[in-house]
C-alpha positions in Angstrom: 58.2 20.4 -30.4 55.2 18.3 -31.7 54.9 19.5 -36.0 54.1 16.4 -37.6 53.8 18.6 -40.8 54.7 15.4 -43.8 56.5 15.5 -46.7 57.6 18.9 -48.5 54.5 20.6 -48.2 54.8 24.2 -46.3 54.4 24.9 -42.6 53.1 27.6 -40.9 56.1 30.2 -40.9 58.1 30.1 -37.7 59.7 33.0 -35.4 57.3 35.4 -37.1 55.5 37.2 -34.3 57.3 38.4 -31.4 55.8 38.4 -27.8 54.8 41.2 -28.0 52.7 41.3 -31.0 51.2 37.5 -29.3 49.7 39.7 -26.1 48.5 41.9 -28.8 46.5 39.8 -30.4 45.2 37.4 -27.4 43.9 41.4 -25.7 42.2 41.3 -29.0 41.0 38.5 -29.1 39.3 38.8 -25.6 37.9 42.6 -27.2 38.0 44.6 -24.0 35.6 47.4 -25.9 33.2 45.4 -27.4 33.2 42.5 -24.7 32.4 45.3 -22.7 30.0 47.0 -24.6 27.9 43.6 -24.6 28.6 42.7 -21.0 28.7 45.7 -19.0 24.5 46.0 -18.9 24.3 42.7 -17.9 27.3 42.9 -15.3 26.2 45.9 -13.2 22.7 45.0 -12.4 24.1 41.4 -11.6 26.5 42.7 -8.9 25.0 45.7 -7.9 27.9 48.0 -8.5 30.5 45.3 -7.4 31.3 44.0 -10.7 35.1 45.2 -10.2 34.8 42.3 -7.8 33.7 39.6 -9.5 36.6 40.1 -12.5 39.6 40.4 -9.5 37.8 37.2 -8.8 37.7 36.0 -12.4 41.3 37.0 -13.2 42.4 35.1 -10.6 41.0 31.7 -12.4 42.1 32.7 -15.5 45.5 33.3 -14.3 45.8 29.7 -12.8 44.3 28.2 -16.1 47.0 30.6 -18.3 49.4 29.5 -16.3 48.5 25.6 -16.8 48.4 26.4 -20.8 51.9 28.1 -20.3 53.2 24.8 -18.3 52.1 22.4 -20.6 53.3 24.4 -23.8 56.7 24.4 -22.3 56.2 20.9 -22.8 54.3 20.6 -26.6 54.5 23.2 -28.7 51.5 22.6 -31.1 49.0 24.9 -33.1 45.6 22.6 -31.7 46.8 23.5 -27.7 44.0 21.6 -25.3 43.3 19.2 -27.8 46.9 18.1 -28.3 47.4 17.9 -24.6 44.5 16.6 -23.3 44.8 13.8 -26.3 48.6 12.9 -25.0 48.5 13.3 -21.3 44.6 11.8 -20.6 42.7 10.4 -23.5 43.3 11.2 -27.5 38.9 10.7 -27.3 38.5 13.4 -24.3 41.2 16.0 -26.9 39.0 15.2 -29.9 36.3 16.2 -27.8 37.6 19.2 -26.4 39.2 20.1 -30.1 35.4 20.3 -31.2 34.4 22.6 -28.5 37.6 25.0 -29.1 36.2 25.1 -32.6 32.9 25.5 -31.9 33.6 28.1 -29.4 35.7 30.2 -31.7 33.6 29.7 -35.1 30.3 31.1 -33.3 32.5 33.7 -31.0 33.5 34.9 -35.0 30.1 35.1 -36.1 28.9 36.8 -32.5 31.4 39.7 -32.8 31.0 41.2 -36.1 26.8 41.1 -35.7 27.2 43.7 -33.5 29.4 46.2 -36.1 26.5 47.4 -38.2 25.1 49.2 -35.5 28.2 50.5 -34.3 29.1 51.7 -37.8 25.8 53.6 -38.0 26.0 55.2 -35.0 29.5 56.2 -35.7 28.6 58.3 -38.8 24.9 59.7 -37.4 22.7 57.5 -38.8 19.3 57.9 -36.9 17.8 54.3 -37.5 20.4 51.9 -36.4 18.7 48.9 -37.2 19.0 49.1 -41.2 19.3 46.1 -42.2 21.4 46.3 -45.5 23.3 49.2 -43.1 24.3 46.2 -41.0 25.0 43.7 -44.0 26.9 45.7 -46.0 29.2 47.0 -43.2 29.7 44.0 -41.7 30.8 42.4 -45.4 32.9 45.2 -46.3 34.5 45.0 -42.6 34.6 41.3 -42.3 36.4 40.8 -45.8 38.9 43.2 -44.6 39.6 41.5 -41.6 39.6 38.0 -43.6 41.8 39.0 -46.4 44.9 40.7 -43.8 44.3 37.1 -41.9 44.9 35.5 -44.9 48.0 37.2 -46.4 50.4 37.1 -43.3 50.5 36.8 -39.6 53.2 39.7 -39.2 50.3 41.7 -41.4 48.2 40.7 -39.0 50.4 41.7 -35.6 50.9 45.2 -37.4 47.2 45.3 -38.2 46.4 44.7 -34.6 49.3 46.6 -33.6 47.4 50.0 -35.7 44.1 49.6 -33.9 44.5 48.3 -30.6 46.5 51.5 -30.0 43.7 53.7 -31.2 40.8 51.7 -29.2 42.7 51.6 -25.9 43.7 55.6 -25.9 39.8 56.1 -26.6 38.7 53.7 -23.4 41.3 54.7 -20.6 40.4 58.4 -22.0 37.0 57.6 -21.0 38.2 55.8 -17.9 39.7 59.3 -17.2 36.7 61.3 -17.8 34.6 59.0 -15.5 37.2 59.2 -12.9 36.7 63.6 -12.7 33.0 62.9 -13.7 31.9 60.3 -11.2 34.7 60.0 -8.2 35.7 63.9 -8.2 33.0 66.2 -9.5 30.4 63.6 -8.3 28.0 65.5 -10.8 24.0 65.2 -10.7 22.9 62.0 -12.2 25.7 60.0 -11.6 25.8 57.1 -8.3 28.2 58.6 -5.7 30.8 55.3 -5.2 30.7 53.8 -2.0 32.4 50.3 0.2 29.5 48.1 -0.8 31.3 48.2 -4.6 33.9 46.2 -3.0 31.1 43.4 -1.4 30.4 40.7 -2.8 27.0 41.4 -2.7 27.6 45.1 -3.6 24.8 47.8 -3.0 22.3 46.7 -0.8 23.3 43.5 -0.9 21.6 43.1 -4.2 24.0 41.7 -6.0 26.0 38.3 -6.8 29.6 37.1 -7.0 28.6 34.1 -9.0 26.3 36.0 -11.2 29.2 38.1 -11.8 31.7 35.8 -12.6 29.3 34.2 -14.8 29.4 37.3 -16.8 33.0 38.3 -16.2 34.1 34.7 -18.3 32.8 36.2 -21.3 34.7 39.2 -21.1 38.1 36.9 -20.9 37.1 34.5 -23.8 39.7 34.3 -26.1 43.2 35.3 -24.1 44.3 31.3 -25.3 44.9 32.8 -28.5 48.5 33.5 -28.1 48.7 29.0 -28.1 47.2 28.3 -31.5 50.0 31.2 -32.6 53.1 28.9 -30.6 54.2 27.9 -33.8 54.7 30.5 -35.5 56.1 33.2 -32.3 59.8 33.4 -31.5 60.8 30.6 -28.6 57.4 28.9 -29.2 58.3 27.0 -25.9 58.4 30.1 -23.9 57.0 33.2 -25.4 53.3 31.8 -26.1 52.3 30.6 -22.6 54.0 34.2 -21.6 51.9 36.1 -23.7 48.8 34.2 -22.3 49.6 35.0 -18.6 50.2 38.7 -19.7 47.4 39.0 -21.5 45.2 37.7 -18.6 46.8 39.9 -16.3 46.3 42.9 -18.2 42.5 42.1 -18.9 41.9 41.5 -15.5 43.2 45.1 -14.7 42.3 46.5 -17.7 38.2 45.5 -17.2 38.2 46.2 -13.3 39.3 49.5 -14.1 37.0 50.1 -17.0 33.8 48.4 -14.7 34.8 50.8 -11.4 35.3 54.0 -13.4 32.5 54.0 -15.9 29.6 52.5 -13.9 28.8 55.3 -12.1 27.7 57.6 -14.5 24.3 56.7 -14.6 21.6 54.8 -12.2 21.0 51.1 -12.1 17.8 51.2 -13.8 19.1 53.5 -16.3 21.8 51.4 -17.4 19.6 48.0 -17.2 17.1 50.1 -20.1 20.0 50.6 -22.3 21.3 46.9 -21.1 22.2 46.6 -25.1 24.2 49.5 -25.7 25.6 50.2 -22.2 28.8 51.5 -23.2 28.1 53.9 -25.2 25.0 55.2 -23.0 27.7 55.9 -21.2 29.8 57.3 -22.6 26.5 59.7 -23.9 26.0 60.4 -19.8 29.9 61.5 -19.4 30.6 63.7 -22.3 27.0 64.0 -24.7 27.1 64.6 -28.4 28.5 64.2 -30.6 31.7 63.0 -28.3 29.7 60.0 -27.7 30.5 58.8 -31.3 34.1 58.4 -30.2 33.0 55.3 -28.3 31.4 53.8 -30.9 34.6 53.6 -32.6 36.5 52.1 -30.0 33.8 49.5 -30.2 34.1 49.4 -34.0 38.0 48.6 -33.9 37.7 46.7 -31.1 35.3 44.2 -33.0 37.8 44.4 -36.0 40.1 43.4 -33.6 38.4 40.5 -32.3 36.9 39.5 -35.2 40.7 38.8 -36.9 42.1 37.7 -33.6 39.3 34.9 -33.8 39.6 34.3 -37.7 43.1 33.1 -37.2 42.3 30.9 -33.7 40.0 29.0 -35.4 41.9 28.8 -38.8 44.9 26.9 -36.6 42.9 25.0 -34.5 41.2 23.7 -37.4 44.5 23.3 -39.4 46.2 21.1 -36.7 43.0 18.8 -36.8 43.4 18.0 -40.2 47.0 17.7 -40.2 45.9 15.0 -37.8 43.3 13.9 -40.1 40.6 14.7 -37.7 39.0 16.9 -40.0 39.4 17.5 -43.7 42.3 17.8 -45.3 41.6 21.1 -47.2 41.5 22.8 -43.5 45.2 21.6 -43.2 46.3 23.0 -46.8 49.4 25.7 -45.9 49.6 28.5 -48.3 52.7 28.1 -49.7 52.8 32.1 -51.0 51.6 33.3 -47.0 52.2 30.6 -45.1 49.3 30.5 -43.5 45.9 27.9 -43.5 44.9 30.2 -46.2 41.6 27.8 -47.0 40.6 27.8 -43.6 40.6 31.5 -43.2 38.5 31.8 -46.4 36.0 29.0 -45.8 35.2 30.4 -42.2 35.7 33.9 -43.0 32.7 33.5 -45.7 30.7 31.5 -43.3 31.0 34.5 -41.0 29.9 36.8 -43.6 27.0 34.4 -44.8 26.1 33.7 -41.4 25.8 37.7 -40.8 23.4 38.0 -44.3 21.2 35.3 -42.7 20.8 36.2 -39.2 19.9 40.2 -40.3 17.6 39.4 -43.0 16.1 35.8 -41.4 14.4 36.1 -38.1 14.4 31.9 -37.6 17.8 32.0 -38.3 18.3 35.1 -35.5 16.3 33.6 -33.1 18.1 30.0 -32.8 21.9 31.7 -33.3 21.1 33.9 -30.6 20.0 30.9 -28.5 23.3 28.8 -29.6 25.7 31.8 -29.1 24.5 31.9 -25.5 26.3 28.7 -24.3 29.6 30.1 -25.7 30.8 31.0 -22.8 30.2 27.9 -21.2 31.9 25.9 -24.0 35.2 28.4 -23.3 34.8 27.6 -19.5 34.1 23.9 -19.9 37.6 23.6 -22.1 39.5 26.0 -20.3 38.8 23.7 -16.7 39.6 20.5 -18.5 42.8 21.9 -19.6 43.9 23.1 -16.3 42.6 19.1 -14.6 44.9 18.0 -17.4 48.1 19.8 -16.3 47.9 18.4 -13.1 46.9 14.8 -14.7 50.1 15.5 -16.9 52.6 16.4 -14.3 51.4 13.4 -11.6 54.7 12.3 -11.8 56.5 15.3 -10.3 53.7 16.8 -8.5 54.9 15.9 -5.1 58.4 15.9 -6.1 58.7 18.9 -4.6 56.8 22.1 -2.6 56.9 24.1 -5.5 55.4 21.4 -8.0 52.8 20.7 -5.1 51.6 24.2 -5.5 52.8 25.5 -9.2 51.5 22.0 -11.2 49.4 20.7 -8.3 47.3 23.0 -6.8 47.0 26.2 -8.8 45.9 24.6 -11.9 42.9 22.3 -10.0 41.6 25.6 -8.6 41.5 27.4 -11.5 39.8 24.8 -12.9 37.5 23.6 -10.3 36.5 27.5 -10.1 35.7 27.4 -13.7 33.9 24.0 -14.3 31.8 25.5 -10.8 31.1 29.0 -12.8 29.8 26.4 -16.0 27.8 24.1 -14.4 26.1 27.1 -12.5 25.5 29.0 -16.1 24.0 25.5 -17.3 21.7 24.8 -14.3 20.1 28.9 -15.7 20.0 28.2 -19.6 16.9 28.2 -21.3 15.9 24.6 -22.4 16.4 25.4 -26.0 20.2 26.6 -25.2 20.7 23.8 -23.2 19.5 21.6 -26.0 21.7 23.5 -28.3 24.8 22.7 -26.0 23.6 19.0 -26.2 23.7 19.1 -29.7 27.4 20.7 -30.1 28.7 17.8 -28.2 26.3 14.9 -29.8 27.8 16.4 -33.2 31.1 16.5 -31.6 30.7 12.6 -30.9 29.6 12.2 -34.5 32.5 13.5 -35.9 34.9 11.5 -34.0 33.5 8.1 -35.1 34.1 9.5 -38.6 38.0 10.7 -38.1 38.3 7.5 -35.7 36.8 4.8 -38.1 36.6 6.4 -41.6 40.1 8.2 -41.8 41.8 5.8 -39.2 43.8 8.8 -37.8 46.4 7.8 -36.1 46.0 10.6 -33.2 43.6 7.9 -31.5 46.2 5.5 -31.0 47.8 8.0 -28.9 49.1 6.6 -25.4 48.3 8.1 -22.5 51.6 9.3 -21.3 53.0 12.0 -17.8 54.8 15.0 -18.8 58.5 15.9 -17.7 58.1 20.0 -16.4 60.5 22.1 -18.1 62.1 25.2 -16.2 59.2 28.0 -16.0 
């Protein structure tokens, strides 16, 4: 197990989570009721009613990449994940790299998911003008220090903390999924789209739909399962339990959203649904069961971005803390509380970057406008990461690859097609990003570049000296 921790200084606290509570907090991460809520008016005009399609599809990419992370965790246990592995097994320059986009990916994936909980709140307690601004600030402050402060004190706080409102969130959505089931498939009542064979086409109804397009969509709604890996060193058999939580967490997404898609898009016309495009779900849920049950949506989303926006919190805070303990980044991201045992500085510093972030994006429209134009290519940075990783586990086990029929398929070819489907589903979303997105993608990396001449040639870290070296596959 790779922990160069040094001296006497305190590591991150180990067996504390059990498998469990690490599927817990990856589903959390990936926020099935607010990833929803933000993709499912883009996802059903994009297939046509097929979108149940397009995450089978999804799942099964994910799955191959979850299963590379699990692989090549069996064989380095480190809080950094990709970075660590990619730096060993191909080039330490290619992991410094894809450290920066994990970061980046999870520091504006942070910031995305507790915009949305102003609103939410509002609607949850009546409020008839949603857009308040100081509404939104304040909730989002309160909320967000909440979420910040359990993040900080404790990871087995923050596995019971998940624990508490994951529970509530999911009864709340599969009610729903009941509801639309009798609503839409049974009762078939006025209003709603009666569900047909084309759902299950690729190019769903009328063939106006798209698989890619779907897919496209579909990666946001997975973003985040690797969570489970930046947790390996502090979950019970960090060799084994991690990459197990990932592929469970994957596999119960994948079900989890195709069921939530298939049940609940039927309950009101295309066009109808592309109107409310930003407040699909709980439209909805408003079309299935009216006022004021409606509001009961609106908390799953609330909890769900409570969820998500903790799950993230402590992602980025290890991610970040393994950097600096490699001197990548600076030092005070690497400090270990010694009371919590947990990068209690990185928490807070991006914790109240989050919160300033929010204060600036409400009350700032320049600062709205170009977030909302970088937080676009966050999908594509998860995509673009996730592919390398899964090319790397091949890369890494080239040396018993074609030892055997089962390598051939399990370290061979499963991981290159998860990741060749992926890098496909990135480059597509970059060929349709608007030119300022695209710049803001160029950027990431440019600054990404930056930073490694300074951790290469300022603080001489010793993590780019690493040799590229082939991995030895431990029993799965």
């Amino acid at each position: 197990m790779t922990n160069p921790s040094s001296g006497a200084s305190p590591g991150l606290q180990p067996g504390a989570i059990k498998v469990w509570e690490s599927v817990l907090i990856s589903i959390a991460s990936s926020a099935p009721g607010q990833a929803t809520a933000v993709s499912l008016g883009l996802l059903i005009p994009a297939t046509a009613y097929a979108g149940g399609l397009s995450i089978m599809a999804t799942t099964a990419a994910m799955l191959a990449i979850a299963w590379s992370y699990h692989r090549l965790n069996m064989w380095d246990q480190n809080a950094g994940g990709a970075y660590v592995w990619v730096g060993r097994a191909v080039s330490p320059y290619l992991g410094y790299l894809v450290g920066c986009v994990m970061l980046a990916g999870y520091i504006l994936g942070t910031v995305s998911d507790i915009l949305p909980i102003g609103p939410s709140i509002l609607t949850l307690f009546g409020f008839a003008d949603v857009s308040n601004p100081w509404g939104e600030v304040i909730s989002a402050t309160i909320l967000g220090g909440i979420t910040m402060v359990y993040a900080i004190i404790g990871i087995q706080l923050t596995a019971r903390f998940q624990t508490i409102i994951s529970a509530i969130e999911h009864v709340i959505l599969i009610s729903f999924c009941c509801i639309g089931v009798y609503v839409v498939f049974i009762l078939k009542r006025e209003g709603t789209v009666t569900p047909s064979w084309a759902w299950l086409m690729p190019s769903g109804v009328g063939g106006g739909g798209s698989l890619v397009a779907g897919m496209i969509v579909a990666v946001y709604l997975f973003t985040g399962w690797d969570t489970s890996i930046y947790l390996n060193e502090e979950t019970e058999k960090p060799e084994l339990n991690p990459g197990k939580a990932a592929l469970w967490s994957v596999g119960i997404l994948g079900v989890y959203y195709t069921v939530l898609v298939v049940t609940l898009q039927g309950a009101a016309p295309l066009a109808a649904i592309s109107q409310h495009q930003d407040s699909a779900l709980i439209f909805i849920a408003h079309q299935l069961v009216g006022s004021p049950w409606d509001k009961v949506m609106a908390l799953a989303i609330v909890l769900s971005i409570l969820g998500t926006t903790q799950a993230f919190l402590v992602g980025a805070a290890r991610i970040s803390f393994a950097m600096a303990r490699d001197k990548l980044l600076p030092r005070v991201l690497g400090e270990i509380s010694p009371k919590y045992r947990t990068p209690a500085k990185a928490t807070i510093i991006f914790g109240l970057a989050m919160i300033v972030a929010t204060w600036l994006y409400v009350f700032l429209s320049s600062v709205a406008g170009a977030f909302d134009t970088v937080v676009s290519v966050v999908g594509i940075m998860f995509a673009l990461f996730y592919a390398v990783t899964g090319f790397t586990a091949t890369w890494a086990f080239r040396a018993t690859v074609a030892a055997s029929f089962g390598n051939l398929i399990s370290l061979g070819l499963v991981p290159m097609l998860g990741a060749v489907t992926l890098l496909a589903i990135a480059l597509a979303s970059i060929r349709d990003l608007e030119p300022a997105a695209l710049w803001s993608l160029i950027g990431i990396i440019a600054l990404s570049c930056v930073m490694m001449v300074i951790a290469r040639f300022g603080a001489g870290a010793a993590f780019f000296r690493t040799r590229a070296q082939s991995a030895v596959p431990q029993r799965a």
